[in-house]
C-alpha positions in Angstrom: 0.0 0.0 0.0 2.6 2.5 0.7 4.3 1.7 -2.7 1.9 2.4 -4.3 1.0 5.4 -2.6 5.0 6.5 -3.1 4.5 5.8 -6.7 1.5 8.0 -7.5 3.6 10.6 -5.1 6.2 10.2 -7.9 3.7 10.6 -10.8 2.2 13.7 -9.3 5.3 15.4 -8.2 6.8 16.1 -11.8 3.5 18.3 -13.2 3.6 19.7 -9.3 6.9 21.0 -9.5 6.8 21.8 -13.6 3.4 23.7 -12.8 5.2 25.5 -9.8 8.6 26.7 -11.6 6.1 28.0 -14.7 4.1 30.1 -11.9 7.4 31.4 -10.3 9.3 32.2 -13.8 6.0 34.4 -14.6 5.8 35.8 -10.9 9.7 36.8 -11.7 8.7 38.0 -15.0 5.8 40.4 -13.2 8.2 42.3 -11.1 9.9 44.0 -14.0 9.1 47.8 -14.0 9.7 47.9 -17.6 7.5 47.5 -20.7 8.6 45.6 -23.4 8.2 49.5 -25.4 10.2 50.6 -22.3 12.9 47.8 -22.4 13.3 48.6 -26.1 14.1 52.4 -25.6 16.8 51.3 -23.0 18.1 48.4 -25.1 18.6 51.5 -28.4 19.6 53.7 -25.9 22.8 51.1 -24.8 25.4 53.2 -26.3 24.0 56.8 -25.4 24.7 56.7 -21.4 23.2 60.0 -21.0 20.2 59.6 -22.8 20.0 56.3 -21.0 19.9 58.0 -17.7 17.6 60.8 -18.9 15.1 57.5 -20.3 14.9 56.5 -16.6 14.2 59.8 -14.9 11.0 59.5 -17.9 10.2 56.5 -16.2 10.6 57.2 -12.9 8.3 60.0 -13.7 5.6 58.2 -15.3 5.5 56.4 -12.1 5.1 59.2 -9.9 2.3 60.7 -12.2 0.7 57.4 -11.7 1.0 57.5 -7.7 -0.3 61.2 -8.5 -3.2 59.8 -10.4 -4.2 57.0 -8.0 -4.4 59.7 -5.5 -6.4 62.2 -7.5 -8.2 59.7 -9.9 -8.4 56.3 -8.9 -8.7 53.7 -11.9 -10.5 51.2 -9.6 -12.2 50.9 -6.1 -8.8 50.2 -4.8 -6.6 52.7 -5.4 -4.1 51.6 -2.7 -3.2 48.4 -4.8 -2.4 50.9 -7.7 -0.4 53.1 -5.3 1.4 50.1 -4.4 2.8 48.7 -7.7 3.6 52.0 -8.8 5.8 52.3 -5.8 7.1 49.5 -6.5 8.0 50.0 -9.7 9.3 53.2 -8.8 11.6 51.5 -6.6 13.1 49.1 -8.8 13.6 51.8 -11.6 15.3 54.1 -9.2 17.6 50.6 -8.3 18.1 49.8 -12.0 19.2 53.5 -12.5 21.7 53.3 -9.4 22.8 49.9 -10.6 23.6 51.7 -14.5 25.3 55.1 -12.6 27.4 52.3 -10.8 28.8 50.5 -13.8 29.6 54.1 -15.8 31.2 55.3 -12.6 33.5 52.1 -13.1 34.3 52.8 -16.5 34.6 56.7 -16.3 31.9 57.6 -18.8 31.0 60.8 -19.2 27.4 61.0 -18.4 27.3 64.8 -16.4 24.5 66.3 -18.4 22.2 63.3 -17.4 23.3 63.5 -14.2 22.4 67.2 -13.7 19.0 66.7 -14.9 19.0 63.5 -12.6 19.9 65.6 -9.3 17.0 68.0 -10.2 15.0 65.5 -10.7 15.2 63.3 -7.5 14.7 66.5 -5.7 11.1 66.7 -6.2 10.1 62.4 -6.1 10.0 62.4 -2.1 7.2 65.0 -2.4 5.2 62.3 -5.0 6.3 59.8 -3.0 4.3 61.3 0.1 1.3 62.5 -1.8 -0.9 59.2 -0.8 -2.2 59.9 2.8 -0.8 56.6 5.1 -2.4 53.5 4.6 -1.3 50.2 5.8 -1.8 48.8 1.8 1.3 50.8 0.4 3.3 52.5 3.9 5.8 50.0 3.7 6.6 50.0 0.0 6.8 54.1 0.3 9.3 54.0 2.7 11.1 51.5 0.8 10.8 54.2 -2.6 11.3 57.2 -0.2 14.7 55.5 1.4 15.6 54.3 -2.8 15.3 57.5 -3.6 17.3 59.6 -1.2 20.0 56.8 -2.3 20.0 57.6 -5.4 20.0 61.2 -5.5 23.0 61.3 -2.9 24.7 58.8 -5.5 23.8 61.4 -8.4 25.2 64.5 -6.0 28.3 62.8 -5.7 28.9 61.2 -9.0 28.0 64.6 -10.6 30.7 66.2 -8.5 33.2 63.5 -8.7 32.8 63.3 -12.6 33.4 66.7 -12.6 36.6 67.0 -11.1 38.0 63.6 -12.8 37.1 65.7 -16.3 38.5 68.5 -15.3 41.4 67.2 -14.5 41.7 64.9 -17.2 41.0 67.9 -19.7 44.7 69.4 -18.0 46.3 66.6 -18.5 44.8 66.5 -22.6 47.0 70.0 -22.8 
């Protein structure tokens, strides 16, 4: 009795596991703040590290218009679930952009014009970010995009100033 009861285990657990992996991949494949028409601007925009970064801010933007939105015109009866994912996806944009300002601070590139509008920018997101009035739905994710955001624009400040004087003194050197 318990072989056979193993053995129908066995049958079962193959679909069970298949069926579980398919629902994860497409769980992973939800959290990305990107559209496919977004993902194809970044991917064309590979080469151009300043418009890349200037491509995000527009993102990052959208996103706070659409916390603005929630708050002023709700889509649906819950507006807090719509607050939420676009926090969110706030978030993981603003870590996407810190991740890209990382790898061009690596490799020196020259990316201070994006950068400046980046710094202006960030300025003004905690004040989206805080629109919503507190509610237990989204608090947590805020705080999550308030503290992403103050990373990131300390990260832009210092870049932007370190970039600066490694161009400046590079330029010397050119003469």
């Amino acid at each position: 009795m318990c072989l056979g009861a193993l053995s129908a285990f066995r049958v079962l657990a193959f679909p069970l596991c298949l069926l579980m992996s398919t629902v994860a991949a497409g769980a992973q494949q939800s959290k990305d703040p990107l559209t496919p028409a977004e993902e194809e601007q970044v991917r064309e925009a590979s080469d151009l590290p300043s418009d890349r970064v200037k491509l995000y801010i527009n993102f990052i933007e959208q996103r706070t218009g659409a916390i603005h939105a929630s708050v002023q015109h709700p889509k649906s009866q819950h507006p807090g679930v719509e607050i939420h994912t676009s926090l969110e996806q706030f978030t993981r944009l603003v870590d996407e952009l810190g991740d890209n300002l990382d790898a061009y601070d690596q490799s020196h590139t020259d990316i201070r014009k994006g950068l400046k509008l980046l710094v202006e920018h960030s300025a003004k997101w905690p004040a989206a970010l805080h629109e919503p009035p507190s509610s237990a739905e989204f608090d947590f994710a805020r705080k999550t995009a308030l503290e992403a955001a103050s990373s990131l624009s300390d990260a832009a400040s210092n870049l932007l100033k370190a970039q600066e004087e490694y161009f400046a003194k590079h330029k010397e050197l050119k003469k």
